[in-house]
NUPATI-151016 format. One record per residue (C-alpha): residue number from 1; residue in one letter; x, y, z. Coordinates in steps of 0.5 Angstrom, whole numbers, plus 500, padded with zeros to 3 digits. Layout:
N
- NUM A X Y Z .
...
This chain:
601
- 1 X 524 376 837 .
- 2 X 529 370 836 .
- 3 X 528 363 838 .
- 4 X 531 359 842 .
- 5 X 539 357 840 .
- 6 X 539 351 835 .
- 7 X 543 345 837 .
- 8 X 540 339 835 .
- 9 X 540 337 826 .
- 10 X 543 332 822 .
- 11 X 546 334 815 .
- 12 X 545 330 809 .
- 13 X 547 331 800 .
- 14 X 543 328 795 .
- 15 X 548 324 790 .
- 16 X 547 321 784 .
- 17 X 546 321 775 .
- 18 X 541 326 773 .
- 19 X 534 325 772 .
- 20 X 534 320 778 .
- 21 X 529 323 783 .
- 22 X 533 326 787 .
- 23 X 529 332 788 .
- 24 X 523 329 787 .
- 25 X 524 325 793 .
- 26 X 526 331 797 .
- 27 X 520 335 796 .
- 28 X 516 327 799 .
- 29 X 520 327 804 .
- 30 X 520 335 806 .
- 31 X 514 338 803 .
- 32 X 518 343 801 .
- 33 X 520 345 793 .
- 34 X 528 344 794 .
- 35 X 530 348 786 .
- 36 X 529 355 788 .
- 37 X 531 359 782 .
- 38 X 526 359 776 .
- 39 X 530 357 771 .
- 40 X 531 350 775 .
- 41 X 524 350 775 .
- 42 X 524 352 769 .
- 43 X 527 346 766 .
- 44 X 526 342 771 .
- 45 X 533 340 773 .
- 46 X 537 341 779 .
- 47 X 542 347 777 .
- 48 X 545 349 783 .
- 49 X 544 347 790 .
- 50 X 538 346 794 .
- 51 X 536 345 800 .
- 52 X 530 342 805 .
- 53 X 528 340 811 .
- 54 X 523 335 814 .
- 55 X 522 332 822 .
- 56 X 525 324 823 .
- 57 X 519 319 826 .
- 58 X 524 320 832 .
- 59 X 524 328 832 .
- 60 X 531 329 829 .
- 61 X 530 334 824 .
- 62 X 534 332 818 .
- 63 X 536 338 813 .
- 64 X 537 335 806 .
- 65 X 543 339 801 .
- 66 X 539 337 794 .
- 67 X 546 337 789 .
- 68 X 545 337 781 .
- 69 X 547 331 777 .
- 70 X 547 333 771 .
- 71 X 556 333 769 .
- 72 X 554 340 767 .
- 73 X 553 342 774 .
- 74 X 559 338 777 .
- 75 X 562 344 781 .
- 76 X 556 345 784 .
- 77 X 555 339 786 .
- 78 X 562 338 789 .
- 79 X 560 344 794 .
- 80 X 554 342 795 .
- 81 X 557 335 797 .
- 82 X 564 337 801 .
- 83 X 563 339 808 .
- 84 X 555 334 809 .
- 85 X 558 329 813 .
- 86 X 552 323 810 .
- 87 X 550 322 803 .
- 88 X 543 319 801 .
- 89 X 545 316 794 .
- 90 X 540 316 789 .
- 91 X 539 311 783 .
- 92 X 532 310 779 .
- 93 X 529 303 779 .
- 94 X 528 304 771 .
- 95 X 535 306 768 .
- 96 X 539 303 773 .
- 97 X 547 305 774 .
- 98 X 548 312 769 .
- 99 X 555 315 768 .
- 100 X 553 321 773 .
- 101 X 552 315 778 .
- 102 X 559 313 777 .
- 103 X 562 321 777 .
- 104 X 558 322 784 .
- 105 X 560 316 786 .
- 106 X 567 317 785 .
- 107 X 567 324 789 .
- 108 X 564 321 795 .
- 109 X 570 315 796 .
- 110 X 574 320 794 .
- 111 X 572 325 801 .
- 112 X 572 319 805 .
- 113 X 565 319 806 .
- 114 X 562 313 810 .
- 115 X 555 314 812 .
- 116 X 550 313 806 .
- 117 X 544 311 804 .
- 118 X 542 307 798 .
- 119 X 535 310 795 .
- 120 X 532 307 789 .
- 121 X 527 311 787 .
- 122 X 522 310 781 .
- 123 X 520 303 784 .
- 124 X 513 303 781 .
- 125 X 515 303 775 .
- 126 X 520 297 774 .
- 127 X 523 292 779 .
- 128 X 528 296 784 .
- 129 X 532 289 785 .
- 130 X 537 290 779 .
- 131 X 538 296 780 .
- 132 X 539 296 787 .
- 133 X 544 289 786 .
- 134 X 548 294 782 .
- 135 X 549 300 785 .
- 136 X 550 296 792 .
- 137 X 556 293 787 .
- 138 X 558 299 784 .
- 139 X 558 302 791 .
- 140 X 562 296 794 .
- 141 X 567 296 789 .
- 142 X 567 303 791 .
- 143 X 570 301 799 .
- 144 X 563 304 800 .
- 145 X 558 299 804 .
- 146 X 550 303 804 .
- 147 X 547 302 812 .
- 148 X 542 300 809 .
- 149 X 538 300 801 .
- 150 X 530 302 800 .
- 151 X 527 302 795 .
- 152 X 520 308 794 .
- 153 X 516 311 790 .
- 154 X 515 319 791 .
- 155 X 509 318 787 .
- 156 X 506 313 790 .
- 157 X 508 314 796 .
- 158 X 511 306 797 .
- 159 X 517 305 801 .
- 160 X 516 312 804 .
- 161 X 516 310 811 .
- 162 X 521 306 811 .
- 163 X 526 311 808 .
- 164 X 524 315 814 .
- 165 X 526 310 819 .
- 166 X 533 309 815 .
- 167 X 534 316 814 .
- 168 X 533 316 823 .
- 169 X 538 310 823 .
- 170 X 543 314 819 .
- 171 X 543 320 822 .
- 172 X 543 317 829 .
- 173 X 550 314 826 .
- 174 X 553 320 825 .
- 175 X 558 323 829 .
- 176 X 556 328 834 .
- 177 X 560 334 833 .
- 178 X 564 338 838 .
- 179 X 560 345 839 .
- 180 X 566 348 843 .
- 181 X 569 346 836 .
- 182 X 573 353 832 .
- 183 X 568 355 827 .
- 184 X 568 354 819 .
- 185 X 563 355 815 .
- 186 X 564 354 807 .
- 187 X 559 360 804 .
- 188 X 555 356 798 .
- 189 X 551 362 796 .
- 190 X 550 370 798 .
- 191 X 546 375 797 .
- 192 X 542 380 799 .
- 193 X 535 381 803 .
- 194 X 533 388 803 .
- 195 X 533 391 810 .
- 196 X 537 385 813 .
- 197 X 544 387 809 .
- 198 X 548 381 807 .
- 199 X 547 374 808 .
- 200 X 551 367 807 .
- 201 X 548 360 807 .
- 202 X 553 354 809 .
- 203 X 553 347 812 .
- 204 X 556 349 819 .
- 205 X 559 343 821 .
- 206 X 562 344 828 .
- 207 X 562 349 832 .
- 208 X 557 355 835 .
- 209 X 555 361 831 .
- 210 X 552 367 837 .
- 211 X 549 372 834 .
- 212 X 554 378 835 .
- 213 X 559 374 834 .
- 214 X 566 377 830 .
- 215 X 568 372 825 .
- 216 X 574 371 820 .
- 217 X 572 372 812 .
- 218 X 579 373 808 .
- 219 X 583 377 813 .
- 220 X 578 381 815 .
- 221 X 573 382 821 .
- 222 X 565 382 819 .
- 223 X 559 381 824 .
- 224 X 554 376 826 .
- 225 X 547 381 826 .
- 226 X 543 376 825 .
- 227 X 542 368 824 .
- 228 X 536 364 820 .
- 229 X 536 356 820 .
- 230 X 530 353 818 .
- 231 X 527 359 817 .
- 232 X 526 361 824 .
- 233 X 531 366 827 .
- 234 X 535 363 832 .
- 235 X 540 366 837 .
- 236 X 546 362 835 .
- 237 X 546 356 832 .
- 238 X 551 349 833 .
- 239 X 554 344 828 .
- 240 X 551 340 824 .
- 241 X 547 345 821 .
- 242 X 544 349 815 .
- 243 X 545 356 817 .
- 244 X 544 363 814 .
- 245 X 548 368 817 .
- 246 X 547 376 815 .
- 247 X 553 379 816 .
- 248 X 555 386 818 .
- 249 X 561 390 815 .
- 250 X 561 386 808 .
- 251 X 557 387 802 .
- 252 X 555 381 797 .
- 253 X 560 384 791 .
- 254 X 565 382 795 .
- 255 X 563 375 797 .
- 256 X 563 368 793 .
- 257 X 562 362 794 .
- 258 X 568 358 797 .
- 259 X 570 363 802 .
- 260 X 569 361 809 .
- 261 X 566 364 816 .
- 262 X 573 363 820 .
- 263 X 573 363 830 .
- 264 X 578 369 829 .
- 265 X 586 367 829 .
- 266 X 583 359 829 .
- 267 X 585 357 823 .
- 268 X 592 357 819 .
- 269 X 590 360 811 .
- 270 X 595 356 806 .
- 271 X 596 355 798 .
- 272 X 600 350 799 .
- 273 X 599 343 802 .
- 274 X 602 336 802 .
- 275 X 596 331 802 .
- 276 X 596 323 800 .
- 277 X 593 322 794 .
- 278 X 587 316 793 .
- 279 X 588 315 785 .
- 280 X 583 314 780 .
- 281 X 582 307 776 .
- 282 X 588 307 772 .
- 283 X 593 310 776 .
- 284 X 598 308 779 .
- 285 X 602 314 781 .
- 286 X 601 321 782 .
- 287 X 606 322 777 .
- 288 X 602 320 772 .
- 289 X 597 325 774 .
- 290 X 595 332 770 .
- 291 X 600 337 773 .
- 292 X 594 342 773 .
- 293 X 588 340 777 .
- 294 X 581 342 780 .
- 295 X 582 343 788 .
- 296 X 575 341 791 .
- 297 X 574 343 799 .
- 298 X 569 346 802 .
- 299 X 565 350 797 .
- 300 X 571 352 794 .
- 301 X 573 350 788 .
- 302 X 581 353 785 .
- 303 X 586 350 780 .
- 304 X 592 347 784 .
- 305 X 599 345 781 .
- 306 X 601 337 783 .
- 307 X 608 335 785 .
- 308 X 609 328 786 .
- 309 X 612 326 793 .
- 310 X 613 318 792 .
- 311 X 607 314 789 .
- 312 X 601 317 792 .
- 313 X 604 323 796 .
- 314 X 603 330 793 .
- 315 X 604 337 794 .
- 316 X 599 342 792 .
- 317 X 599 349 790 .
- 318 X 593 353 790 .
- 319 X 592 361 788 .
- 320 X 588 363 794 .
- 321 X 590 361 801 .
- 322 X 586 357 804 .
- 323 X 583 355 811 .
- 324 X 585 348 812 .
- 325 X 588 343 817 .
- 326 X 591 337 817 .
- 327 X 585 332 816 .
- 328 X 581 335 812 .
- 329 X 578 332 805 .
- 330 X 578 335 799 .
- 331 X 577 332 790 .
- 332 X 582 333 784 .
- 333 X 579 333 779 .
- 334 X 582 333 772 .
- 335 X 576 338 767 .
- 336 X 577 335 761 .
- 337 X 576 327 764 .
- 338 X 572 328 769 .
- 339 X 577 323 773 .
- 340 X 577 325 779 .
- 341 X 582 324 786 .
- 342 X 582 324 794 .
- 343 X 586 328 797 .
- 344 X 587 327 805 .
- 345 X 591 333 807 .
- 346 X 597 331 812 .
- 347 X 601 338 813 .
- 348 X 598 345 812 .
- 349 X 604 348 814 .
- 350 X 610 344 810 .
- 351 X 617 345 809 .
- 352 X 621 348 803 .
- 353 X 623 344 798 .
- 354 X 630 346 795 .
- 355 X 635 342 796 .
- 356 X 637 336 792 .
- 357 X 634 330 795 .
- 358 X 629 335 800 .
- 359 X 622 331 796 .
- 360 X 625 324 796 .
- 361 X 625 325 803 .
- 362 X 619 329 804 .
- 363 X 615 322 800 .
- 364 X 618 318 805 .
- 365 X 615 322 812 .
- 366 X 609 324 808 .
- 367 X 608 315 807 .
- 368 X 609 315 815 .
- 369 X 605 321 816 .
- 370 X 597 320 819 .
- 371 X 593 324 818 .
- 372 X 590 329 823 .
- 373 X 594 333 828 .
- 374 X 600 331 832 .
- 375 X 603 336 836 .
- 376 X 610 332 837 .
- 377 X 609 331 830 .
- 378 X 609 338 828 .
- 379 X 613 340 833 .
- 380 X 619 336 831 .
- 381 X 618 338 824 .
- 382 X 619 345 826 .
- 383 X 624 345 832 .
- 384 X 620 348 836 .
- 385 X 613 352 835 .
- 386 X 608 356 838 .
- 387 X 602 355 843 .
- 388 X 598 359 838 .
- 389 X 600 357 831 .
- 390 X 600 349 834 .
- 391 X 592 351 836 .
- 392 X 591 353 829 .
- 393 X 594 348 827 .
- 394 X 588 343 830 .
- 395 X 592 342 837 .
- 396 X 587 342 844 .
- 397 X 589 346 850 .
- 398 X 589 339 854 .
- 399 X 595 336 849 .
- 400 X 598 343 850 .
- 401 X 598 343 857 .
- 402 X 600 336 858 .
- 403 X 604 335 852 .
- 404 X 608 328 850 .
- 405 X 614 326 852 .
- 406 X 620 329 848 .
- 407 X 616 336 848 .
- 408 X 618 341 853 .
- 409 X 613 347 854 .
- 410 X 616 354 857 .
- 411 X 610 359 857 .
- 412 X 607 359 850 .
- 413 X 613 355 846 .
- 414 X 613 348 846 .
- 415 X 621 345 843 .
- 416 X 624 339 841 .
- 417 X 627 336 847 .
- 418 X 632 334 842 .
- 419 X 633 342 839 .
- 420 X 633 345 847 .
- 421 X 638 340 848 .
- 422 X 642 343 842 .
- 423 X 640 349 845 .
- 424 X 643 348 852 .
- 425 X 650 346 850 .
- 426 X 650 352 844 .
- 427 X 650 357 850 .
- 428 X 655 353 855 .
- 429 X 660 353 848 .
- 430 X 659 361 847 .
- 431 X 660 363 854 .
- 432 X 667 359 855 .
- 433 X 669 362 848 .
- 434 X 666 369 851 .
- 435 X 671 367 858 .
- 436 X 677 365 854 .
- 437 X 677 370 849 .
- 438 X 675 376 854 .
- 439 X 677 374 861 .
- 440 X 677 382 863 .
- 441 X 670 380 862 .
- 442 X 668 374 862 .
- 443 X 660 375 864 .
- 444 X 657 374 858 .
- 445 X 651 378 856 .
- 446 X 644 374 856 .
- 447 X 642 378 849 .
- 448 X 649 377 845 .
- 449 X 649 369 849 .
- 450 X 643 368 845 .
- 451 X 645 371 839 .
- 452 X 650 366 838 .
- 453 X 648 361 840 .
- 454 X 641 361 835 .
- 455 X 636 362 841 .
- 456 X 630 364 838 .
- 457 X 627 368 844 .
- 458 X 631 372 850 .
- 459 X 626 370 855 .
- 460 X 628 362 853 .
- 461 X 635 364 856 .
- 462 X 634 364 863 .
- 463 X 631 357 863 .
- 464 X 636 354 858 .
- 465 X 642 358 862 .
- 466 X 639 354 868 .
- 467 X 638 347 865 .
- 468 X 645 348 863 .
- 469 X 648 349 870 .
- 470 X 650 355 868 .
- 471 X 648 362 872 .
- 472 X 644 367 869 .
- 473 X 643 375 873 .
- 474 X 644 381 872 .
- 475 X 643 380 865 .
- 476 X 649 377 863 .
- 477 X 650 369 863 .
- 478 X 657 365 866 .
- 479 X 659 359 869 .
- 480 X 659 358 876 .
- 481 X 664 361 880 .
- 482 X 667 365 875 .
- 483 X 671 371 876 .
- 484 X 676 376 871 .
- 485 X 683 374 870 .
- 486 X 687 380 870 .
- 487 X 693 376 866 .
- 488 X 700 380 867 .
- 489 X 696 386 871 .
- 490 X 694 381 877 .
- 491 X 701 382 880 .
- 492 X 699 389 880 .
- 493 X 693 389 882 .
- 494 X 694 385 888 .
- 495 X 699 391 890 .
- 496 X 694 396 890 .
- 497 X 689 391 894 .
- 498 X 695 390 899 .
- 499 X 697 397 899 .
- 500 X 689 400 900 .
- 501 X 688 395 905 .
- 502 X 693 398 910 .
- 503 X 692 404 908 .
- 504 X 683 405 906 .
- 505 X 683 411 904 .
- 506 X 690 413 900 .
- 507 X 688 412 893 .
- 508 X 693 410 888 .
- 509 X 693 415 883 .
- 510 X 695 415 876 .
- 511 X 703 413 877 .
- 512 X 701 408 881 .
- 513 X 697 405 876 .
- 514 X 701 406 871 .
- 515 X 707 401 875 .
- 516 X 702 397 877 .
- 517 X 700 396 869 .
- 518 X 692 397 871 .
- 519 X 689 400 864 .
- 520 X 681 403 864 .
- 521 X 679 395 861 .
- 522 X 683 393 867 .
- 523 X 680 397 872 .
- 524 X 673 397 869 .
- 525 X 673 388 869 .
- 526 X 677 389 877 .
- 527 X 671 394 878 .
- 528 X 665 389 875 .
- 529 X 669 383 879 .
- 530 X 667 386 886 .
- 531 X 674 388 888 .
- 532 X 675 395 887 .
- 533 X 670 401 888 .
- 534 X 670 407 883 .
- 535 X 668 412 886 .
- 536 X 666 420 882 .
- 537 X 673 423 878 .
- 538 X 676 415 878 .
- 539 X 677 415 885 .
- 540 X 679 407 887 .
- 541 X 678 405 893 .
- 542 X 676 397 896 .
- 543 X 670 396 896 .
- 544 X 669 396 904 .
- 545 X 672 402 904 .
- 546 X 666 406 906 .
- 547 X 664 402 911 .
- 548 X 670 403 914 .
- 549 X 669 411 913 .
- 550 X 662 411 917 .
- 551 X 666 408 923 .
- 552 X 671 413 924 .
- 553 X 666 419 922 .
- 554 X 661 416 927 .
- 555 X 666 418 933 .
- 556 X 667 425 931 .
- 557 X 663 430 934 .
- 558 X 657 432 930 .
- 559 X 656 435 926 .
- 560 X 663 435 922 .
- 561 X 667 439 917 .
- 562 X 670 436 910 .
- 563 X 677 438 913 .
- 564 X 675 434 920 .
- 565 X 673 429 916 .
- 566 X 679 429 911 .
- 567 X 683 428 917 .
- 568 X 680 423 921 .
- 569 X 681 420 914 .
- 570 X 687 420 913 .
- 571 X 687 422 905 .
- 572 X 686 427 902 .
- 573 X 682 432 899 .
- 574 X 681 428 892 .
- 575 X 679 423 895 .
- 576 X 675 426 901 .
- 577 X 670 430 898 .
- 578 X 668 424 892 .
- 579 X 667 418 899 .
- 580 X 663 424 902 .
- 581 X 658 425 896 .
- 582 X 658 417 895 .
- 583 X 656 417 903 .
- 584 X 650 421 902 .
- 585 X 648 418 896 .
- 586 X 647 412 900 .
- 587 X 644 415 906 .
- 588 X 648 414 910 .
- 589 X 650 421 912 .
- 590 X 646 427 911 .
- 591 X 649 434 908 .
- 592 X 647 440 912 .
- 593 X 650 446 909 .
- 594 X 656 447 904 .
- 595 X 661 445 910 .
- 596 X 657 441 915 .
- 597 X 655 434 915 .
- 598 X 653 429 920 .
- 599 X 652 422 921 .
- 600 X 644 419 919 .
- 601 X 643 415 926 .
């Protein structure tokens, strides 16, 4: 039986050097061992990621993700410290600032964290007022102000209180997540419980899991059978949240920690990103970087190669695609130093750059670019872009529905105003060529029109066809009023209207079209311009020709013959028999047997 769903948690990562108490101060605070593995326990060092959770004086739950210090473990304790919005730091009364404290310390500016918690533990065995002066310099220095700073002893209890309260204080600061927000859930860790299948644990940041849902993994699509938090089932879980998700339709063989649980078709997947760069103490550039780096983000962990685009811009290849928006945070690390950088992600679907002068170019749109999503941003960019593709990339429907001026939306497309203007007089120019260069027929198809003129879609044509002033019907597009010009047949084809007009139903024949210089692309344009009928076996007769039959046949004694009706007519048979089927083709007269026919009142 599942309880109730889970909407109301606070997330916060432990940092700070090794053998500093962190874990020691989550075990006070919880009750719970955070260090699950036996050789953790073992050696009584943090190794992996632990976790634990414990309920606030004002009822909130806070789950704490226990990260190592130890520089061995780094990788794990950037996993651990990735996707938690708030940081409880920790640095121990009795040994002060340690190397571990500066490399933790360095990660956390580099993600852009900005809600942390000062913790000096060990307070009952030295006077926490320098090690609290340093820290909070070491911090400050750092671009990193504590909301608060406590000084405790998990074994004597002091400041234990106290610690609570500001945690409270802290939690209450953090911005509320969005619960309709699309799902991203890095996986730490992966394994199997028997009778229960597959599951994944992760910080989920935003966003709400149902149990049923379908999610993203790697391309494929796997099933939520059952979610855990708190070690409780829960019908669905929101952000922010510790969850455990048991998967259907994957086995642990195929998972690792960095892949995400993904909202189907939310999320653009890259391995190539353009990111602004915050730079290490001593580095001036990026081109003074290693080209070889460690990408952290999320849990994920992947060796990214670093382009340099003017001093702090970069462009970042990584071996695996990613899902990643324009926003998020991520570290370079550089393995043999230890060093590390902030990466602020500007661009998850950035331009090629093949041309010469393409990155300088680059670095100068990346120095004006800000971070997040800005639909006109990357509209423009692209020309024009897709409703979907613009969600994925982070894009609201309510910006989509009222998008900014300079933007112009038709069903799911969203142009440039500047490209649809392009396009506009890109199909006035292809129509007047076409007309100059083919007036038999000047009406240009709408297909070969967009062509031509670089359009991307058909359906773009009409709308465009309209704002240009253009006409757009049957399938063909053309100015307004145009008609086919015959050239040195227009003569001719006069004749052959003013010799039918007297006589309706003597159809020229083959001699007299000759004279009159009207060949089959001159017919067929006449035709297609309204001012000729064609008729079975090439019969030409004036378009109004069978009206002007039904008024005569309409005075003969019913039913008629085809002689009587030839007669009538005054043609001949070739004509008679082709505009008597034409007629029944239209309803118009009714054929009773192979010699009689009537008028259809």
């Amino acid at each position: 039986m599942t309880t109730a769903p889970l909407t109301s948690m606070s997330v916060v990562a432990t940092a700070g050097h090794v053998d500093h108490g962190k874990s020691t101060l989550v075990r006070a605070l919880t009750g719970m061992e955070p260090d699950r593995w036996e050789e953790e326990k073992r050696r009584a060092l943090t190794i992996d990621l632990g976790y634990a959770w414990t309920t606030l004086p004002s009822g909130c739950t806070v789950a704490f993700v226990d990260v190592p210090g130890h520089r061995r473990f780094i990788g794990n304790m950037l996993a651990g410290l990735g996707p938690v919005p708030a940081v409880m730091f920790v640095v121990a009364a009795d040994e002060s600032w340690k190397p571990q404290s500066a490399e933790h310390l360095a990660a956390a500016a580099a993600l852009g964290v900005e809600h942390v918690l000062l913790a000096i533990t060990r307070a009952d065995l030295a006077d926490p007022g320098p090690a609290t002066r340093r820290a909070t310099a070491e911090l400050a220095d750092a671009g990193i102000t504590p909301m608060r700073s406590v000084a405790v002893s998990a074994r004597t209890g002091a400041g234990m209180d106290a610690l609570r309260g500001a945690l409270d204080d802290l939690v209450a600061g953090l911005p509320r997540p969005d619960p309709e927000a699309r799902v991203r859930l890095w996986i730490d860790r992966s394994f199997t419980i028997t009778g229960a299948g597959t599951v994944v644990t992760g910080t989920l940041p935003a966003g709400t899991i149902h149990v049923g849902d379908t999610l993203e993994l790697s391309g494929r699509r796997v099933g939520v059978r059952s979610l855990q938090s708190l070690e409780q089932p829960r019908e669905s879980v929101s952000g922010t949240a510790r969850v455990a998700v048991n998967l259907r339709g994957v086995g642990t063989e195929e998972l690792h920690r960095g892949q995400a649980l993904l909202t189907p078709g939310a999320w653009p997947t890259t391995s190539v990103l353009d990111a602004r760069l915050t730079l290490p103490s001593g580095s001036r550039t990026v081109a003074e970087l290693p080209e070889r780096l460690m990408l952290h983000i999320g849990t994920a962990a992947l060796e990214a190669r670093v382009r340099p685009l003017g001093s702090d811009g970069a462009r970042l290849t990584v071996e695996e695609p990613l899902p990643l928006a324009s926003g998020d945070r991520a570290i370079l690390r550089d393995p043999g130093t230890g060093r590390v950088a902030g990466a602020l992600v500007l661009d998850v679907d950035p331009p090629e750059l093949r041309r010469r002068g393409a990155g300088a170019r680059r670095a100068e749109e990346l120095a004006a670019r800000t971070a997040g999503v800005d639909l006109a941003t990357e509209v423009v960019a692209r020309g024009h872009l897709g409703a979907a593709e613009a969600r994925r990339l982070g894009v609201g429907d309510d910006e989509l529905d009222h998008p900014p001026h300079g933007i112009v939306r038709h069903s799911d497309l969203l142009v440039d105003s500047r490209v649809w203007a392009r396009w506009q007089q890109a199909l006035r120019d292809v129509t007047a060529d076409h007309a100059r260069t083919h007036p038999l027929e000047p009406w240009m198809a709408a297909e070969a029109a967009r062509t031509a003129a670089g359009i991307p879609r058909l359906d773009l044509v009409a709308p465009l066809a309209r704002s240009a002033g253009l006409l757009h019907e049957g399938g063909r597009v053309h100015e307004p009023g145009l008609t086919a010009s015959l050239g040195a047949a227009e003569a001719g084809l006069a004749a052959i209207e003013a010799r039918l007009e007297e006589r309706p139903f003597a159809a020229p024949e083959q001699p007299d079209l000759d004279a009159a210089r009207l060949g089959p692309r001159e017919i067929g344009a006449a035709v297609r311009a309204g001012r000729l009928l064609r008729l079975r076996d090439g019969i030409l007769l004036q378009p109004i020709a069978p009206a002007k039959a039904m008024r005569i046949l309409a005075g003969l004694p019913q039913p008629f013959t085809t002689s009587e009706a030839r007669a009538a007519l005054g043609t001949t048979r070739r004509v008679a028999i082709p505009l008597l089927e034409h007629l029944d083709e239209k309803g118009w007269t009714r054929r009773l047997d192979a010699g009689h026919r009537e008028v259809v009142r």
